[in-house]
mmCIF file as Biopython writes it, N, C-alpha, C and O atoms, coordinates in Angstrom:
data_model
#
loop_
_atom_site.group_PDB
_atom_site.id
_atom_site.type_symbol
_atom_site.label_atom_id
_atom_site.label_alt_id
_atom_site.label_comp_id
_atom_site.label_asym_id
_atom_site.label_entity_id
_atom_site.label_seq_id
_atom_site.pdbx_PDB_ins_code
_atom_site.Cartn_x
_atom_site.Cartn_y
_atom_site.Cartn_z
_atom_site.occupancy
_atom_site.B_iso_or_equiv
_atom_site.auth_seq_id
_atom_site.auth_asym_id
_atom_site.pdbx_PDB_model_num
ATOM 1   N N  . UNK A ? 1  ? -173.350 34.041 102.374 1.0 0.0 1  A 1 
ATOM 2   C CA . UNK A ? 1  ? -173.568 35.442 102.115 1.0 0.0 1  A 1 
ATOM 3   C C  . UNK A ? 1  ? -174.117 36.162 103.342 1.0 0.0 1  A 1 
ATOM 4   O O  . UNK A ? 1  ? -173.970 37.332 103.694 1.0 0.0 1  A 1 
ATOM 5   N N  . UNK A ? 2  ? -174.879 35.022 103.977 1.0 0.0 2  A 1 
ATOM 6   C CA . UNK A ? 2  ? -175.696 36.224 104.837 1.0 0.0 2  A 1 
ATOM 7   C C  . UNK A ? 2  ? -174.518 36.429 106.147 1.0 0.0 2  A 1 
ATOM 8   O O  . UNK A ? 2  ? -174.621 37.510 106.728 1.0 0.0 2  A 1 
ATOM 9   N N  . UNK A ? 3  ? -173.387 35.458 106.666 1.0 0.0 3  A 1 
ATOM 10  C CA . UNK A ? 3  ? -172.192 35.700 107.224 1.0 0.0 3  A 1 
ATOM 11  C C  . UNK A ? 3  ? -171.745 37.485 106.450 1.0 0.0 3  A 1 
ATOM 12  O O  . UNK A ? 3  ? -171.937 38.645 106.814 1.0 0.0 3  A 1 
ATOM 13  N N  . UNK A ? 4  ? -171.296 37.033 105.636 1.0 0.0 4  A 1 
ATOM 14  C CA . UNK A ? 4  ? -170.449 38.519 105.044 1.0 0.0 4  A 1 
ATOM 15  C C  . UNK A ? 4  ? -171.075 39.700 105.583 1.0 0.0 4  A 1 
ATOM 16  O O  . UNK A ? 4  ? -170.376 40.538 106.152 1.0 0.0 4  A 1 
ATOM 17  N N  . UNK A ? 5  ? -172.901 39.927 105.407 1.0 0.0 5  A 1 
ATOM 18  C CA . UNK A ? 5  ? -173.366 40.614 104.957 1.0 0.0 5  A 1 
ATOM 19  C C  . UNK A ? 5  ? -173.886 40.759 106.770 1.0 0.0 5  A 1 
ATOM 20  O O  . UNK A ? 5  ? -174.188 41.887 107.157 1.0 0.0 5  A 1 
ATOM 21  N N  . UNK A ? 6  ? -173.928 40.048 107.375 1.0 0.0 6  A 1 
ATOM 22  C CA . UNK A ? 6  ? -174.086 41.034 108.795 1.0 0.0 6  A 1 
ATOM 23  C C  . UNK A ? 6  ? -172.316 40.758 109.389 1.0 0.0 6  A 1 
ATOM 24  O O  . UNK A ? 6  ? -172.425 41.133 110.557 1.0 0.0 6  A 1 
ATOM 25  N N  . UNK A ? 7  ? -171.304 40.462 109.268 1.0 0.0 7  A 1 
ATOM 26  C CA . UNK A ? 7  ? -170.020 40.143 109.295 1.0 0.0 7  A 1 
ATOM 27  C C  . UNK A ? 7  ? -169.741 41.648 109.097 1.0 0.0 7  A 1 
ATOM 28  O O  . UNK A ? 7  ? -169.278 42.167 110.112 1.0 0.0 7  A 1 
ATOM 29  N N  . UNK A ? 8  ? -169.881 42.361 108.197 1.0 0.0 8  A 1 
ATOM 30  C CA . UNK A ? 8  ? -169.743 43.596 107.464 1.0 0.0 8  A 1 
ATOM 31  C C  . UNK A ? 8  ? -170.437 45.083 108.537 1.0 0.0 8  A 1 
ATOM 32  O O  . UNK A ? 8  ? -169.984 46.173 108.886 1.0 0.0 8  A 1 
ATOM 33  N N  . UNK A ? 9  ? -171.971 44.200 108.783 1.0 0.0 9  A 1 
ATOM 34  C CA . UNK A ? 9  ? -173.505 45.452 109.312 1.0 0.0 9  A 1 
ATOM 35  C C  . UNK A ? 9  ? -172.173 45.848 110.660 1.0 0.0 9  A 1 
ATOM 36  O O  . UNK A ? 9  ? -171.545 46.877 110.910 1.0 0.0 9  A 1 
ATOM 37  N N  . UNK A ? 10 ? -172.184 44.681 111.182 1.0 0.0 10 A 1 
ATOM 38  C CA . UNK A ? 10 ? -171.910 44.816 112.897 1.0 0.0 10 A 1 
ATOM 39  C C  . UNK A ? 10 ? -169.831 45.506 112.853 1.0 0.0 10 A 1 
ATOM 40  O O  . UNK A ? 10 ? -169.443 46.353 113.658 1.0 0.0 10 A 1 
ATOM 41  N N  . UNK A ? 11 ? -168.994 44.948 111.889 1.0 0.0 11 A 1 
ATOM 42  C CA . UNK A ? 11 ? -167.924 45.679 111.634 1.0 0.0 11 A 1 
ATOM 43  C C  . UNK A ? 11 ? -167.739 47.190 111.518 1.0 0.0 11 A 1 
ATOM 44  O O  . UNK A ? 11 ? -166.900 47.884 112.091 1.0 0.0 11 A 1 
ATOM 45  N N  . UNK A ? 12 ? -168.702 47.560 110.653 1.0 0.0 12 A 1 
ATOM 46  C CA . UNK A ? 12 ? -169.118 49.117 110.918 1.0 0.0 12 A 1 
ATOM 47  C C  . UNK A ? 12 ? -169.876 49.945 111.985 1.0 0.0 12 A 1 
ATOM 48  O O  . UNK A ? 12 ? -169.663 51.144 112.162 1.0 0.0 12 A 1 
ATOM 49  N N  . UNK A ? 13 ? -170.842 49.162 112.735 1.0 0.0 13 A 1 
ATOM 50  C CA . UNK A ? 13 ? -171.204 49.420 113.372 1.0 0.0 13 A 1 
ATOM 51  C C  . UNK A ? 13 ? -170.207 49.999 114.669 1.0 0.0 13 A 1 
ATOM 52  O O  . UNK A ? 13 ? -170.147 51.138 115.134 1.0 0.0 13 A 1 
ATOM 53  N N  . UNK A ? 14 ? -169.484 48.804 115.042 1.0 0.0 14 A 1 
ATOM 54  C CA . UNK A ? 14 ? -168.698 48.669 116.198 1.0 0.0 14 A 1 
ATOM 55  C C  . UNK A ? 14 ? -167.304 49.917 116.080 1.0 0.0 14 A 1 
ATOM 56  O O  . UNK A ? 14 ? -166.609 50.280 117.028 1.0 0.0 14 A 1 
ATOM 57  N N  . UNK A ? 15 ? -167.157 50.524 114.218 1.0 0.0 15 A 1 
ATOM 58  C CA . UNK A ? 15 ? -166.030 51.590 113.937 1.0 0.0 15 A 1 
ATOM 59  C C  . UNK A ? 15 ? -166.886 52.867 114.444 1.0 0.0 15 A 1 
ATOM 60  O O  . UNK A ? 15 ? -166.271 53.906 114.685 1.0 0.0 15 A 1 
ATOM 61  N N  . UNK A ? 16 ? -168.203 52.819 114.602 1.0 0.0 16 A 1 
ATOM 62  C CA . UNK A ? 16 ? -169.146 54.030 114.596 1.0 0.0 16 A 1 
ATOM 63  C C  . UNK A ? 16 ? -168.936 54.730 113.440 1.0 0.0 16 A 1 
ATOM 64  O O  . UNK A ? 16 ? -168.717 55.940 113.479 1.0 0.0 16 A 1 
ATOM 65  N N  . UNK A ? 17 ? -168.975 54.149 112.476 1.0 0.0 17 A 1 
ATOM 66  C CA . UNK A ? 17 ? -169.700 54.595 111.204 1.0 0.0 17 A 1 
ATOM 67  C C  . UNK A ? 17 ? -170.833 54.540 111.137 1.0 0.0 17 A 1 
ATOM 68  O O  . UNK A ? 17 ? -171.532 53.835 111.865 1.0 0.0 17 A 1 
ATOM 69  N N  . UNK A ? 18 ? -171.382 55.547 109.918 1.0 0.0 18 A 1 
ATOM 70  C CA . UNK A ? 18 ? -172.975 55.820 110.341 1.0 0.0 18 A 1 
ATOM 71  C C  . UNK A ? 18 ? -173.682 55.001 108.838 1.0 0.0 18 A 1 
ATOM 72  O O  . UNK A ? 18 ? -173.489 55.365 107.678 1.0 0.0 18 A 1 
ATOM 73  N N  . UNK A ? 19 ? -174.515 53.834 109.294 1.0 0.0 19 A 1 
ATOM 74  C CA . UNK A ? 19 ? -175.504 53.129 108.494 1.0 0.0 19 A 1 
ATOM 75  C C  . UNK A ? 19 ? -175.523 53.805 107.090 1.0 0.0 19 A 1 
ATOM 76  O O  . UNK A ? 19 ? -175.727 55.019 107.115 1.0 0.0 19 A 1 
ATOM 77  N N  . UNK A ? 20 ? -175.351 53.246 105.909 1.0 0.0 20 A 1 
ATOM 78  C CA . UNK A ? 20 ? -175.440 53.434 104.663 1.0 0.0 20 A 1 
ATOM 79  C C  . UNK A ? 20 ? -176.693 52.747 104.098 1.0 0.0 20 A 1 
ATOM 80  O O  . UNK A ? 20 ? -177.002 53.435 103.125 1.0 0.0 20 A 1 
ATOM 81  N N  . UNK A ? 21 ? -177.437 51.890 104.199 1.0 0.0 21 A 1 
ATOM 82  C CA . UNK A ? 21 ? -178.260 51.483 103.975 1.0 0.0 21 A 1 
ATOM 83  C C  . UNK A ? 21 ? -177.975 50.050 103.481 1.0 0.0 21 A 1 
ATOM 84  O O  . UNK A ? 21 ? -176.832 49.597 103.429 1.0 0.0 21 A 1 
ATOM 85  N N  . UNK A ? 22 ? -179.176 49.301 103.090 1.0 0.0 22 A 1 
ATOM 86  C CA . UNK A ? 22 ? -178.823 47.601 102.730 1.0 0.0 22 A 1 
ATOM 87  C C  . UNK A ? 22 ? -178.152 47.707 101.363 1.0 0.0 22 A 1 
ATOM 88  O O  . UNK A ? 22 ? -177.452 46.719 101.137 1.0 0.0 22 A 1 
ATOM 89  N N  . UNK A ? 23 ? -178.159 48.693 100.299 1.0 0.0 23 A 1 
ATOM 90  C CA . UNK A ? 23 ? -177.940 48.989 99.232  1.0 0.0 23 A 1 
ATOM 91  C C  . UNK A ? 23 ? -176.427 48.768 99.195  1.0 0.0 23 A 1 
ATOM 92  O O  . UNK A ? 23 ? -175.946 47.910 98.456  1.0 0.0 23 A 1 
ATOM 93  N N  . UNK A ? 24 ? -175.544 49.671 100.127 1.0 0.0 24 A 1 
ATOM 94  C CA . UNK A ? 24 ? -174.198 49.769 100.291 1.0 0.0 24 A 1 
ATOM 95  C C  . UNK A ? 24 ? -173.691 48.676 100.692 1.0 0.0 24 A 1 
ATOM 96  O O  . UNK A ? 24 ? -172.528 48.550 100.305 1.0 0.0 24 A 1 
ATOM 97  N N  . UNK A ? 25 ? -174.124 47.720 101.386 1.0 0.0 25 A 1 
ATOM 98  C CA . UNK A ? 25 ? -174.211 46.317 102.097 1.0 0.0 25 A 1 
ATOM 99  C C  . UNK A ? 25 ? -174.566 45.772 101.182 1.0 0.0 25 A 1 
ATOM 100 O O  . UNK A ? 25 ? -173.556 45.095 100.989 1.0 0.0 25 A 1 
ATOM 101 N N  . UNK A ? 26 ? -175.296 45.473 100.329 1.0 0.0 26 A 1 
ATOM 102 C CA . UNK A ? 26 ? -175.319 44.447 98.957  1.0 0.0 26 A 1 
ATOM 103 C C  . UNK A ? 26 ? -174.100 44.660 98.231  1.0 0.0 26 A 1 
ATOM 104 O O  . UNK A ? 26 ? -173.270 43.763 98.086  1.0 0.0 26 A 1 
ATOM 105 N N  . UNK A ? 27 ? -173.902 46.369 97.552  1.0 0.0 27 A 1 
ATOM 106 C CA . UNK A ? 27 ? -172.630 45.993 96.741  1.0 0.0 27 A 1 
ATOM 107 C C  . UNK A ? 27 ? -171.269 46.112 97.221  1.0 0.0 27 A 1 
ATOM 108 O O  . UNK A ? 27 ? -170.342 46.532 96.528  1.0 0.0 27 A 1 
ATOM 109 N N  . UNK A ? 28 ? -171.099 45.451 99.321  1.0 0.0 28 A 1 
ATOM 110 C CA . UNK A ? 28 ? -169.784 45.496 99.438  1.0 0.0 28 A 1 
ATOM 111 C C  . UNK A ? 28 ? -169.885 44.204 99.195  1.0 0.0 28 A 1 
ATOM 112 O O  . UNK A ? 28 ? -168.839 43.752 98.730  1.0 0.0 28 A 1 
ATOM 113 N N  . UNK A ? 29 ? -170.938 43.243 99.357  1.0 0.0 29 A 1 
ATOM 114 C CA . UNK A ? 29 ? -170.985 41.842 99.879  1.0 0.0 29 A 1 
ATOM 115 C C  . UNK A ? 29 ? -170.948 41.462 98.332  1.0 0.0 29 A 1 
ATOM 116 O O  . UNK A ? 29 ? -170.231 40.473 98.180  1.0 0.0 29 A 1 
ATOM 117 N N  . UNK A ? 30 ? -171.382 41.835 97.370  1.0 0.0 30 A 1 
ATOM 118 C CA . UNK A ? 30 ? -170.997 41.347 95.881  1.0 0.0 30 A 1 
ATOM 119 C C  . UNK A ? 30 ? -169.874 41.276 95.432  1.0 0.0 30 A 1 
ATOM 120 O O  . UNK A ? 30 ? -169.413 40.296 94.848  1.0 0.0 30 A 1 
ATOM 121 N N  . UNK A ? 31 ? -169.132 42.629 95.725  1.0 0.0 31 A 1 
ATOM 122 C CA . UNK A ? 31 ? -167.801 42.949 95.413  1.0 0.0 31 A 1 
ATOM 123 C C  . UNK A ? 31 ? -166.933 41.603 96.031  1.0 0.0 31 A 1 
ATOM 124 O O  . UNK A ? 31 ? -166.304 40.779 95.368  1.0 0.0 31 A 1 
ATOM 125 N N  . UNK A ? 32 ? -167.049 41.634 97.027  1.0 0.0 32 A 1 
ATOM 126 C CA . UNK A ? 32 ? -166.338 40.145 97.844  1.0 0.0 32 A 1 
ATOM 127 C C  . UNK A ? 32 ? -166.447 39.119 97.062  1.0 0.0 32 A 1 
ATOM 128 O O  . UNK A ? 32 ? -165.675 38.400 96.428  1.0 0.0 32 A 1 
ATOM 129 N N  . UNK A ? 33 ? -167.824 39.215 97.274  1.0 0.0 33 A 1 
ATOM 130 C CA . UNK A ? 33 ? -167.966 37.382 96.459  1.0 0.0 33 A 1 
ATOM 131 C C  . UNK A ? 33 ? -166.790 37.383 94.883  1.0 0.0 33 A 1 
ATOM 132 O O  . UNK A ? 33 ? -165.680 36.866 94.756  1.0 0.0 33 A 1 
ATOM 133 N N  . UNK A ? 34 ? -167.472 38.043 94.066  1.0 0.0 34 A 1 
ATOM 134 C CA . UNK A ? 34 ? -166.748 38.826 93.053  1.0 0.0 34 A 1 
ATOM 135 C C  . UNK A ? 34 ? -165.416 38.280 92.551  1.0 0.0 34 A 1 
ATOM 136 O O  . UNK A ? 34 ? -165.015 37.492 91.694  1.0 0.0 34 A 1 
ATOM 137 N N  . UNK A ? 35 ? -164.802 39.278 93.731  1.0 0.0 35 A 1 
ATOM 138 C CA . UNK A ? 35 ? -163.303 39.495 94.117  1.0 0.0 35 A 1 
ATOM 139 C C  . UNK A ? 35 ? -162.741 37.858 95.192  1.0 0.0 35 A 1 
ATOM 140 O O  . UNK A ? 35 ? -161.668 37.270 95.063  1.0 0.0 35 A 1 
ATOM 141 N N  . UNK A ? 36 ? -163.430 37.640 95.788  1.0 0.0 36 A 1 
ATOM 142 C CA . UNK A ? 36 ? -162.813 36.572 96.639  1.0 0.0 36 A 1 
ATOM 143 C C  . UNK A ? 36 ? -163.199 35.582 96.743  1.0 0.0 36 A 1 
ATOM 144 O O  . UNK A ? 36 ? -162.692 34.818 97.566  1.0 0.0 36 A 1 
ATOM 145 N N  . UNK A ? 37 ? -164.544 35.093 95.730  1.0 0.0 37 A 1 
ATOM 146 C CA . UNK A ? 37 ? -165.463 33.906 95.552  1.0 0.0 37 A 1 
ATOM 147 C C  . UNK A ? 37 ? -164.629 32.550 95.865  1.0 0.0 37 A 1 
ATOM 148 O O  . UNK A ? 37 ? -165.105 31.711 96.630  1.0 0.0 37 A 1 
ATOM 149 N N  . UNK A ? 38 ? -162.909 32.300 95.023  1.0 0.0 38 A 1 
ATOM 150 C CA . UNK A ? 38 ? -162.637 30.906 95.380  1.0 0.0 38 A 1 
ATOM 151 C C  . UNK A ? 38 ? -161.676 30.983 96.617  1.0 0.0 38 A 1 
ATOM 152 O O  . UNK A ? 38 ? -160.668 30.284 96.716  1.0 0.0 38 A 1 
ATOM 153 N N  . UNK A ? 39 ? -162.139 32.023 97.677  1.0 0.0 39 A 1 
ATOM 154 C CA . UNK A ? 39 ? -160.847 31.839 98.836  1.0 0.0 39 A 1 
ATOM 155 C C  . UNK A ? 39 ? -162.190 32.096 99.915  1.0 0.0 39 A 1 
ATOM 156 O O  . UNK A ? 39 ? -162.021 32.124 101.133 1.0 0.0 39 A 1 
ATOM 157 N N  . UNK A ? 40 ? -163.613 32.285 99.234  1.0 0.0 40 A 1 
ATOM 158 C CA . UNK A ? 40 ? -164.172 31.982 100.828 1.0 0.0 40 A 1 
ATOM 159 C C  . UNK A ? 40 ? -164.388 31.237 101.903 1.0 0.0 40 A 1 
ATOM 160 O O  . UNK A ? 40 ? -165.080 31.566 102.867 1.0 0.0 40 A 1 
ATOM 161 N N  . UNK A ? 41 ? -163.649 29.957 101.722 1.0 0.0 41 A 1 
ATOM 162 C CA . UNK A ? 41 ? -163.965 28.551 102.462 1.0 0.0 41 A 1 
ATOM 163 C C  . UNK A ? 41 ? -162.704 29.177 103.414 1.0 0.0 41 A 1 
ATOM 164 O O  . UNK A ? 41 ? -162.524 28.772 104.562 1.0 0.0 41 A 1 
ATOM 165 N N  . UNK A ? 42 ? -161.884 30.183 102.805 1.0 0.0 42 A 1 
ATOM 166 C CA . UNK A ? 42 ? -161.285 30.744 104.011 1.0 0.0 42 A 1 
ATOM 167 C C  . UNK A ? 42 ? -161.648 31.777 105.192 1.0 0.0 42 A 1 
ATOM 168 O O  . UNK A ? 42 ? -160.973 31.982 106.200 1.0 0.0 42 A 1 
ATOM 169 N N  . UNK A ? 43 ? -163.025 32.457 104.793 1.0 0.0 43 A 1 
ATOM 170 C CA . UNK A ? 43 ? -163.229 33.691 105.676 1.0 0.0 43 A 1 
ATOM 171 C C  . UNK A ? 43 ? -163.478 33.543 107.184 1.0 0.0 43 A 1 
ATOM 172 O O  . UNK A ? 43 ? -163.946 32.483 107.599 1.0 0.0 43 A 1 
ATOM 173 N N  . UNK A ? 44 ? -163.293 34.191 107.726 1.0 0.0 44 A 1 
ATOM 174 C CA . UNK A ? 44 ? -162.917 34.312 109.665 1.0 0.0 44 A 1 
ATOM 175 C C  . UNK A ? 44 ? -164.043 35.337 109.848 1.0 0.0 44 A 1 
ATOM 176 O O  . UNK A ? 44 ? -163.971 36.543 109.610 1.0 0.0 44 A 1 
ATOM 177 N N  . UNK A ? 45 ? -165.154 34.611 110.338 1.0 0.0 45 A 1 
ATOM 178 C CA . UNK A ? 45 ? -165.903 36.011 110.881 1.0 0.0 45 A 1 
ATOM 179 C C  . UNK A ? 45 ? -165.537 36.752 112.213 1.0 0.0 45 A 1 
ATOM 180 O O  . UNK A ? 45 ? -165.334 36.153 113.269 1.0 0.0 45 A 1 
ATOM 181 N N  . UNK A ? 46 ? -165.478 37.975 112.078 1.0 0.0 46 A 1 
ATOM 182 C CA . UNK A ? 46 ? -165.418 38.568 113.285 1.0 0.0 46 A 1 
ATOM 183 C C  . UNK A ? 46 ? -166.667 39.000 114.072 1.0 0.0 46 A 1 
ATOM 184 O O  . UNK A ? 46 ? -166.626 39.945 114.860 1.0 0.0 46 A 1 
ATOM 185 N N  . UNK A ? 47 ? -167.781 38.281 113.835 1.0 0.0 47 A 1 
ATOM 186 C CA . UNK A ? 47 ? -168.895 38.517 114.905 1.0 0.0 47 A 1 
ATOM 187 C C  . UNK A ? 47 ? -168.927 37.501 115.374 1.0 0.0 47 A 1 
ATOM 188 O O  . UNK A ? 47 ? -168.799 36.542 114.614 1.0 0.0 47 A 1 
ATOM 189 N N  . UNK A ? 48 ? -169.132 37.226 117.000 1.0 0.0 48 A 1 
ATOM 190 C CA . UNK A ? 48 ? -168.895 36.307 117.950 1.0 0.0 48 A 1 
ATOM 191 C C  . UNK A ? 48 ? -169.882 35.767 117.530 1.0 0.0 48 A 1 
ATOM 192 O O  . UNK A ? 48 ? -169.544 34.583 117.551 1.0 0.0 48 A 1 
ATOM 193 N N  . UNK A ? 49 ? -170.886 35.805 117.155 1.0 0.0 49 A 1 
ATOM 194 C CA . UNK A ? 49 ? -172.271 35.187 116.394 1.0 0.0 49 A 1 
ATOM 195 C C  . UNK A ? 49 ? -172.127 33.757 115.440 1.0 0.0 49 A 1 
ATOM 196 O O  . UNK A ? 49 ? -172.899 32.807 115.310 1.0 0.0 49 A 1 
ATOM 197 N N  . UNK A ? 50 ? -170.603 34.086 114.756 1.0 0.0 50 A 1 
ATOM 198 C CA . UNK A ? 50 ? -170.728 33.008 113.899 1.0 0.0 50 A 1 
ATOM 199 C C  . UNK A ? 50 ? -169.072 31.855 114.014 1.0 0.0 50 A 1 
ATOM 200 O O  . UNK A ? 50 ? -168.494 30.991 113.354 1.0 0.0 50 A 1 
ATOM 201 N N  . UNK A ? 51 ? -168.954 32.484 115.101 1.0 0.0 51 A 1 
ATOM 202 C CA . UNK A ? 51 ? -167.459 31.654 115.591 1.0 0.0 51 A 1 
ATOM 203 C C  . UNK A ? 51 ? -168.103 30.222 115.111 1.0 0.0 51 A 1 
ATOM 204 O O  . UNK A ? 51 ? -169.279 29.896 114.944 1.0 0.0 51 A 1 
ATOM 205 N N  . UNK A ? 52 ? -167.058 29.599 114.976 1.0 0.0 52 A 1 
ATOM 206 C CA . UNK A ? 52 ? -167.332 28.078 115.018 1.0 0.0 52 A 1 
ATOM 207 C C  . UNK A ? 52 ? -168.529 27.671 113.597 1.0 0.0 52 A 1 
ATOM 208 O O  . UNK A ? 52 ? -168.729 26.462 113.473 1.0 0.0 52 A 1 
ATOM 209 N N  . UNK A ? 53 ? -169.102 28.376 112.828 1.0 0.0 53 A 1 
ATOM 210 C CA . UNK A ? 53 ? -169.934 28.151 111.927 1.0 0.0 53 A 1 
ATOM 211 C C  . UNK A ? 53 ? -168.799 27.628 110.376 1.0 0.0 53 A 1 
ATOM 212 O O  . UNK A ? 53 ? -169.376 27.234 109.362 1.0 0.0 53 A 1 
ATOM 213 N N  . UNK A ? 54 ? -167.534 27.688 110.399 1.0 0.0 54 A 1 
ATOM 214 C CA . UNK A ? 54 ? -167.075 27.368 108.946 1.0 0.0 54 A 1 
ATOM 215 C C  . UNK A ? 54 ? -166.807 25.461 109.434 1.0 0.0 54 A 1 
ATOM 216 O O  . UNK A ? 54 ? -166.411 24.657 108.589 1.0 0.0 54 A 1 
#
C-alpha cells in the first residue's frame, strides 16, 4: 500500500497537479486495492524509489 500511495503522491506531483490532501490519496489507493486487489503482484511502480522492490 504504502508503494501505491506515494507511487500515486509523486505521479501527480511530477503532472503539476496541485496536492489534494492524504484524504484524496487514501480513497484513490482504496479504490485500487478494491478494484485491482488480485492483479497487484502485477503493479510497476513508476517512482525510481521502488524499482526493483516487487
Amino acid at each position: 500500500m504504502d508503494f501505491l500511495w506515494e507511487d500515486f503522491e509523486s505521479t501527480q506531483a511530477k503532472a503539476g497537479r496541485t496536492y489534494k490532501g492524504e484524504e484524496v490519496t487514501e480513497q484513490i489507493v482504496e479504490k485500487w486495492v478494491r478494484q485491482y486487489g488480485p492483479h497487484l503482484h502485477r503493479y510497476e511502480a513508476t517512482n525510481e524509489k521502488f524499482f526493483g522492490i516487487n
